[in-house]
C-alpha positions in Angstrom: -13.3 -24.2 -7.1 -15.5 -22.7 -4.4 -18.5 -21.7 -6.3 -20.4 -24.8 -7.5 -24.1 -25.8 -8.7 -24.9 -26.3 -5.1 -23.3 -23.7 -3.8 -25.5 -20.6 -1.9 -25.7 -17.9 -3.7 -23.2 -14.9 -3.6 -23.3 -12.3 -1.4 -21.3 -9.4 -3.3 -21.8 -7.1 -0.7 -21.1 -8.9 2.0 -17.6 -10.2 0.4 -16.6 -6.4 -0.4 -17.6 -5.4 3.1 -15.2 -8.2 4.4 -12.7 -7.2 2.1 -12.7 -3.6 2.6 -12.3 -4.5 7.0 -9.1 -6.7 6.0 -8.0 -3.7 4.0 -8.3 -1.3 6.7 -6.6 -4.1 9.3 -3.8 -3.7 6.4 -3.9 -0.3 6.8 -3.9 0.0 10.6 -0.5 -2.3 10.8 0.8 0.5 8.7 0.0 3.7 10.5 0.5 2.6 13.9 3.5 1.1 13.1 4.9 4.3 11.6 3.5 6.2 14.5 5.1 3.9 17.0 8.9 4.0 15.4 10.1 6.4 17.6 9.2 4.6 20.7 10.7 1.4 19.8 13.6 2.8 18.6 13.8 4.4 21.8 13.0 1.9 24.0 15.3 -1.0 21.9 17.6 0.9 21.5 17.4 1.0 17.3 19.2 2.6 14.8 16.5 4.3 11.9 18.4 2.0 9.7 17.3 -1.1 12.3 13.9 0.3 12.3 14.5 0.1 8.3 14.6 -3.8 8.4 11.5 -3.8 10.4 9.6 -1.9 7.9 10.9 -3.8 5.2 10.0 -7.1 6.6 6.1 -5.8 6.6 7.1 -5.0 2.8 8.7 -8.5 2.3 5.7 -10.9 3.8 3.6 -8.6 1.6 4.7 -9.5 -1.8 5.5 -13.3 -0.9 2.2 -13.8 -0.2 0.5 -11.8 -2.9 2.5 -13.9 -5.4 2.1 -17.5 -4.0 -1.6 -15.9 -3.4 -2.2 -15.5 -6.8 -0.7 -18.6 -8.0 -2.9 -20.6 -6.1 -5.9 -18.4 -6.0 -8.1 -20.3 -8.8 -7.2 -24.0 -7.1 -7.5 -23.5 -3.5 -9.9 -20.4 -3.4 -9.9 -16.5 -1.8 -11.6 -18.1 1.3 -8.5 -20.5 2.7 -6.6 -17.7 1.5 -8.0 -15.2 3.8 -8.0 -17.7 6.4 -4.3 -17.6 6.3 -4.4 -14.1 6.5 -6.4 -14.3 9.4 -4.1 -16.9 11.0 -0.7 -14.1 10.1 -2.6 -10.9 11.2 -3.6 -12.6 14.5 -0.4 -14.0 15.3 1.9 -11.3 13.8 -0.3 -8.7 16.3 0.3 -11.3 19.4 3.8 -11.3 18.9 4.7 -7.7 18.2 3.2 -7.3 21.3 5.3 -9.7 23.5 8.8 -10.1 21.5 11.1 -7.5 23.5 13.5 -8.0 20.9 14.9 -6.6 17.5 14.6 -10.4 16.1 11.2 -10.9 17.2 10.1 -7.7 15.7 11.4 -8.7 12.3 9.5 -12.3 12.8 6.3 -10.8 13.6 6.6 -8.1 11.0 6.9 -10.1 8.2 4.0 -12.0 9.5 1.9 -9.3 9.3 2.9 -8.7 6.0 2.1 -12.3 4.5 -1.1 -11.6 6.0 -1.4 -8.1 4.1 -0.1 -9.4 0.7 -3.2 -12.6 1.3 -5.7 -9.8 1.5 -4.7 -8.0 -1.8 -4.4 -11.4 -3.3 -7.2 -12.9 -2.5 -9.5 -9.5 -2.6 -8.5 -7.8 -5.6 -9.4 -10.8 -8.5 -12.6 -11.3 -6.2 -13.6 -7.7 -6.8 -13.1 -7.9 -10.5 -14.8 -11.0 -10.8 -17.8 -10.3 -8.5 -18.5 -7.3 -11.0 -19.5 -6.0 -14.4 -16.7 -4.9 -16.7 -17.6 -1.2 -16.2 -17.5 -0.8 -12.3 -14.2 -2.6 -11.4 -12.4 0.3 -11.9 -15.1 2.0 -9.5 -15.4 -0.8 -7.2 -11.5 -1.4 -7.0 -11.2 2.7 -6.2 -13.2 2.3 -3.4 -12.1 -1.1 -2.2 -8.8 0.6 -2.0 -9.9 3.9 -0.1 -10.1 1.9 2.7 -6.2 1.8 3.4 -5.7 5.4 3.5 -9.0 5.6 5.2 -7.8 3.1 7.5 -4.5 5.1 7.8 -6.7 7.8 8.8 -8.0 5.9 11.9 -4.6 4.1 13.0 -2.9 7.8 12.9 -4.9 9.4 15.1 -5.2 7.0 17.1 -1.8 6.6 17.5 -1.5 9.9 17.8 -4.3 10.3 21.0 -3.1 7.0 23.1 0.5 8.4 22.6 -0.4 11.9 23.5 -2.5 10.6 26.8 0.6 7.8 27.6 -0.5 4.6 26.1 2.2 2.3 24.9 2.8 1.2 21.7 1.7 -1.8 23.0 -1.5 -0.4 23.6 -1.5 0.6 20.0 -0.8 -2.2 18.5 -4.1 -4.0 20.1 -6.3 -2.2 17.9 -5.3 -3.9 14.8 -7.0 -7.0 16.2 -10.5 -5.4 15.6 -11.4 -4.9 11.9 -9.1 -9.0 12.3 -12.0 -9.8 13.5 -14.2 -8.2 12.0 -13.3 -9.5 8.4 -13.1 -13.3 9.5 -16.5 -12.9 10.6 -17.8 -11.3 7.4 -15.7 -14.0 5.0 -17.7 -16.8 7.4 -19.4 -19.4 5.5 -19.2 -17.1 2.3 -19.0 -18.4 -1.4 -16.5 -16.5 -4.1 -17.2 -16.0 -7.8 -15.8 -17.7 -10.2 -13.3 -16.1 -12.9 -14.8 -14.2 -15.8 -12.5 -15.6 -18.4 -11.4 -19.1 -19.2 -7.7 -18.0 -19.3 -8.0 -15.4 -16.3 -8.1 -19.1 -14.8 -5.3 -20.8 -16.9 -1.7 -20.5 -15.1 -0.6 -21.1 -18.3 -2.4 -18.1 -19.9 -1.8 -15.9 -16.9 2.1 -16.3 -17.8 1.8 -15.9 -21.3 0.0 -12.2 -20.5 2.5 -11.4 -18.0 5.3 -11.9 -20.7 3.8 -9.2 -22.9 5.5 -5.9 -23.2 3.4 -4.0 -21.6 2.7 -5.8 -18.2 6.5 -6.0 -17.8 6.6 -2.1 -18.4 3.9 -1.7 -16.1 6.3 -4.1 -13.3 8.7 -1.1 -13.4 6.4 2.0 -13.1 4.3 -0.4 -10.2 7.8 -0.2 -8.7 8.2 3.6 -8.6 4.4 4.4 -7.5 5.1 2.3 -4.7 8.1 3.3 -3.8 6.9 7.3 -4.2 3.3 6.2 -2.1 4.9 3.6 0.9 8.2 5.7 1.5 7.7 9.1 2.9 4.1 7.8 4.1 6.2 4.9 6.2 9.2 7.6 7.8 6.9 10.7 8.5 7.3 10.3 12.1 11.4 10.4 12.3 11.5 13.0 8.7 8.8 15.6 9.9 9.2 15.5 13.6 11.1 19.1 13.8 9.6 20.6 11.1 6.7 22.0 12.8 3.5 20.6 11.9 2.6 17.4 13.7 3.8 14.3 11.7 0.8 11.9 13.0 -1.7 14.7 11.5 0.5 15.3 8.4 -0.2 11.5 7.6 -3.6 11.5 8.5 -4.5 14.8 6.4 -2.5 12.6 3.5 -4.9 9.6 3.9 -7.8 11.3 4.7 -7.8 13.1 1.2 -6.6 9.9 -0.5 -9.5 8.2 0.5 -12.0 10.4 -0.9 -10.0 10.6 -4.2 -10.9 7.1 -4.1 -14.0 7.1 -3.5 -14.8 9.3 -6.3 -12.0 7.4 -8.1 -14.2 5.7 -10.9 -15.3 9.6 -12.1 -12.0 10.6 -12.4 -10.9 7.3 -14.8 -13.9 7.6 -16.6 -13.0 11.6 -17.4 -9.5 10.9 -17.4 -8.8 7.6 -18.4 -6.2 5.3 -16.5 -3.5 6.6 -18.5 -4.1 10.5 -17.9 -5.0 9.8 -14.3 -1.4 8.0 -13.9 0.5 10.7 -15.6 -1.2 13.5 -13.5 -0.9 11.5 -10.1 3.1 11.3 -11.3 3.5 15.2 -11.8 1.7 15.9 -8.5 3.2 13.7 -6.6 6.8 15.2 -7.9 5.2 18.9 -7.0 3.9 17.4 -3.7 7.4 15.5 -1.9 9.5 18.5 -3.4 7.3 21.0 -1.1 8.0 18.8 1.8 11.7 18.6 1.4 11.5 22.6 1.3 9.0 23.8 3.4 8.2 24.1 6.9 4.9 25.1 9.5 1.8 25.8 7.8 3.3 24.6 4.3 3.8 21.2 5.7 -0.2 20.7 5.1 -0.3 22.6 2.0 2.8 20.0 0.6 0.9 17.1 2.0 -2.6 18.0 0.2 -1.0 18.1 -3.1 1.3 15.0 -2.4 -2.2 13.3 -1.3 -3.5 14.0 -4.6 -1.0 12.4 -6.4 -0.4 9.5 -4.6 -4.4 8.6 -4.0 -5.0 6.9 -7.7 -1.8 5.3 -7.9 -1.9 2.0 -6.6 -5.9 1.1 -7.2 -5.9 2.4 -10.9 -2.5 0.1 -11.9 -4.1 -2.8 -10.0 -7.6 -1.8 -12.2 -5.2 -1.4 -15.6 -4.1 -4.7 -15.6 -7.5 -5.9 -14.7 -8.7 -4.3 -17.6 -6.2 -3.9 -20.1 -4.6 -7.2 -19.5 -7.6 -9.4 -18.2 -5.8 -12.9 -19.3 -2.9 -11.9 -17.1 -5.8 -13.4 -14.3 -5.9 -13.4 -10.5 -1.4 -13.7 -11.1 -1.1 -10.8 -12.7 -3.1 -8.5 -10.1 -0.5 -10.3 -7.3 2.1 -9.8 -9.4 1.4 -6.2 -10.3 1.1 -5.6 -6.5 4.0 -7.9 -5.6 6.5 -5.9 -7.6 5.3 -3.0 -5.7 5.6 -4.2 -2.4 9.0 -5.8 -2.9 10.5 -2.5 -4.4 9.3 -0.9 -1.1 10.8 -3.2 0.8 14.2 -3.0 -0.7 14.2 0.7 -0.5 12.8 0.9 3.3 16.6 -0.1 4.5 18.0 2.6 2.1 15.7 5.3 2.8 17.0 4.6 6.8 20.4 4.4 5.6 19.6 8.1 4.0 18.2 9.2 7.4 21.5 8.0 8.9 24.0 9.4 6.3 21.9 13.3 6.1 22.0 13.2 9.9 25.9 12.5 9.9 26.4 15.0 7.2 24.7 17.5 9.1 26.0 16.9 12.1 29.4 17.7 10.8 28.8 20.8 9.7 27.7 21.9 13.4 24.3 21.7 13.7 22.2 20.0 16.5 19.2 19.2 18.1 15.5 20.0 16.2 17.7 22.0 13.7 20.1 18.7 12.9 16.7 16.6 12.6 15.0 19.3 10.3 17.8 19.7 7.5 18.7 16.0 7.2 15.1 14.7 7.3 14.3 17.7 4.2 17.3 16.4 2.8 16.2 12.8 2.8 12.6 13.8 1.4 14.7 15.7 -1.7 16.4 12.7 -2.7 13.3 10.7 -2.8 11.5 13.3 -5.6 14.1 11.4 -8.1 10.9 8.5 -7.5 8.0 10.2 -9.1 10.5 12.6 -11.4 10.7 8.9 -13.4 7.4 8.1 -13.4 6.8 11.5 -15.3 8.6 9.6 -17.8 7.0 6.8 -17.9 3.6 7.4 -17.5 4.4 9.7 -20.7 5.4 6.7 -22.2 2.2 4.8 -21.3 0.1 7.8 -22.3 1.3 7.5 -26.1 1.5 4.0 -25.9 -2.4 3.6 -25.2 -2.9 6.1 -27.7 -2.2 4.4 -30.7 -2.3 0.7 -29.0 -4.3 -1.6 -31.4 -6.3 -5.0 -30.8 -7.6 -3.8 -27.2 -8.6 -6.7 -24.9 -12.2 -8.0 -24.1 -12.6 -5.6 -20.9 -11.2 -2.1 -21.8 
C-alpha cells in the first residue's frame, strides 16, 4: 500500500485537482477526435464503418484498463497506475499524430483508451476513499463534470483551428497539455487507503459483484453508456446537414452537462440516485428522439434536453455502487465503468454500419447530396432512442427495487 505510518500526509485537494486534469485529457481525446472524423476519413480515405473501429478501439483500451485497474488497484496503488496512464496518453497522442495509416490509428487509439480506462480506475476509488460518506456522491459529480467540461474545450477548439485551417494534427497536440498537467499534480503524492476492510479484499469485491443487484446495474451501465458515448461520438458525420453546427451542438451538450454535475450532489440528495436515473432515462428518450426529427434551431433545443438526461448518468451509477455496494471495492467501480465502455465499443462499429446502411437506403430512393446525409443520419439517431426507451424500464425496475430493499449497506 502507498499510504503508510511514514508516509506525508495527504493532499485531497491536490489529488482531485490531478484527477479532474486527467479527466478532462480523457475528455479532450474524445471531442477532438469526433471533431476530426471527417478529415481523416477524408484524407484516408475511410469508410464511417472504418472510422467505427477507430472509435471502438478508444472504447476497447478503456475498459481493459479500468478492469485490470481495478484488480490491481489496492496492491500496486492509484499512483503506478496513473503513471501508466501517463505513459498511454503520451504515446497514444505521438502516434496518432505520425501513423498515416488506418492500422496505426487503431494502435494508437486503443492506447489512448487504456490510458482513459487507468484514469477512471485509479481516480474514482481514490475519490471515494479520500472522502466522507456523504460527499462522494458530490465529489464524484463534480469529478465527473470535468469530461463534458473538457468536451466543451476540445469542441471548440476543434471547431476554431478547423475553421481557421489547422490540421487535425494540429488538434490532436492539445491533448498533451492537461497530460502534463496531471503527471505533475500526481508527483510525489500519497493515496488514501480503503475505507473498508473488504473494499480491499479481491475476494469480497467478487462476492459483492455476484449479488443481484450489481449484475442488474452491469446491464443498465451498458445502455447509459451506449445512450451517453453514441450520438455524442458521431455528431460530426449525423448532424452535419442538418443545419445547426455539429461542433457547437456537442459543445452546448457538454457545456450543460457539466454544470448538472456540478450541482450534481443537490439533485441526489432531492432526488435520490434512483429518481435521478429514472428521470435522466425519460429525458434522454425525449432528447435523441427530437434530434432524429428536427432540424435548425430545434437542433439546440433537442440537444438541451438530451444534455439533461445524459449529464447524471455515468457519475451517479459509478456513485451507486460506491454507496449501495461499498464491498464491491475499487473492482466494482472498474467494473461498473468497464461494462460501460465495452458496450460502447461494441456498438461504435454498428452505429457506422447504421450510417452506412441509412445512407444506401436513401440513396436508392433518389436522394443526394446534404438532403441524402440529413435523412439517413435522422434515421440513424431514430434507431438509437431504442437505448434509453430500455432504460425507462429498468431504471423503473430499480426505482421499486430500492424502495422496499432491506438490510442497506454501511454507506447509503
Amino acid at each position: 500500500m502507498e499510504n503508510t505510518t511514514n508516509a506525508p500526509p495527504i493532499n485531497s485537494q491536490r489529488l482531485f485537482y490531478g484527477s479532474c486534469f486527467a479527466l478532462i485529457t480523457t475528455a479532450l481525446s474524445f471531442s477532438i477526435r469526433a471533431g476530426i472524423l471527417p478529415q481523416l476519413g477524408e484524407e484516408l480515405s475511410l469508410s464511417a464503418e472504418q472510422l467505427g473501429f477507430i472509435n471502438s478501439m478508444w472504447f476497447l483500451g478503456f475498459p481493459i484498463s479500468m478492469v485490470i485497474g481495478g484488480l490491481i488497484y489496492h496492491s500496486v496503488g492509484g499512483k503506478r497506475i496513473m503513471q501508466f496512464a501517463f505513459f498511454a496518453h503520451a504515446v497514444g497522442v505521438i502516434m496518432t499524430i505520425y501513423s498515416g495509416s488506418y492500422t496505426g490509428l487503431l494502435i494508437s487509439t486503443l492506447l489512448i483508451g487504456l490510458g482513459n480506462g487507468c484514469t477512471e480506475a485509479a481516480c474514482n476509488p481514490m475519490i471515494a476513499d479520500a472522502y466522507q460518506s456523504n460527499r462522494i456522491s458530490k465529489m464524484l459529480n463534480r469529478f465527473h463534470m470535468w469530461f463534458p467540461g473538457g468536451i466543451v474545450i476540445g469542441s471548440l477548439a476543434s471547431k476554431f483551428m478547423t475553421d481557421a485551417g489547422f490540421g487535425w494534427e494540429s488538434q490532436i497536440w492539445i491533448i498533451m497539455i492537461p497530460t502534463i498537467i496531471y503527471a505533475y499534480l500526481f508527483f510525489g503524492q500519497t493515496w488514501p487507503k480503503a475505507k473498508m476492510r473488504e473494499a480491499a479484499s479481491i475476494a469480497g469485491n467478487f462476492k459483492a459483484m455476484f449479488s443481484p443487484l450489481f449484475v442488474f446495474m452491469m446491464v443498465c451501465m451498458a445502455f447509459t453508456a451506449i445512450t451517453e458515448f453514441g450520438p455524442q461520438q458521431w455528431v460530426g458525420l449525423i448532424l452535419s446537414k442538418s443545419g445547426a453546427h455539429p461542433m457547437l451542438i456537442l459543445a452546448l451538450i457538454t457545456g450543460l452537462m457539466a454544470v448538472a454535475r456540478y450541482f450534481g450532489g443537490t439533485i441526489v440528495k432531492k432526488f435520490h440516485q434512483k429518481g435521478v436515473l429514472l428521470g435522466s432515462s425519460i429525458l434522454a428518450t425525449i432528447g435523441l428522439y427530437l434530434f432524429s426529427t428536427q432540424t435548425g434551431g430545434m437542433a439546440y433545443v433537442a440537444a438541451v434536453i438530451f444534455a439533461l438526461g445524459i449529464a447524471y448518468f455515468w457519475p451517479n451509477m459509478i456513485g451507486f455502487t460506491a454507496t449501495k455496494i461499498p464491498k464491491s471495492g475499487a473492482l466494482g467501480m472498474s467494473v461498473i465503468g468497464a461494462v460501460g465502455m465495452f458496450s460502447t465499443s461494441i456498438f461504435q462499429p454498428i452505429i457506422g454500419n447504421w450510417i452506412d446502411s441509412d445512407r444506401a437506403e436513401v440513396a436508392a430512393r433518389g436522394l443526394k447530396g446534404d438532403e441524402l446525409e440529413l435523412i439517413a443520419g435522422q434515421e440513424t439517431l431514430g434507431t438509437m432512442v431504442i437505448f434509453p426507451a430500455i432504460l425507462i424500464v429498468l431504471f423503473t425496475i430499480l426505482w421499486f427495487w430500492m424502495k422496499y430493499r432491506k438490510n442497506e449497506p454501511v454507506l447509503a
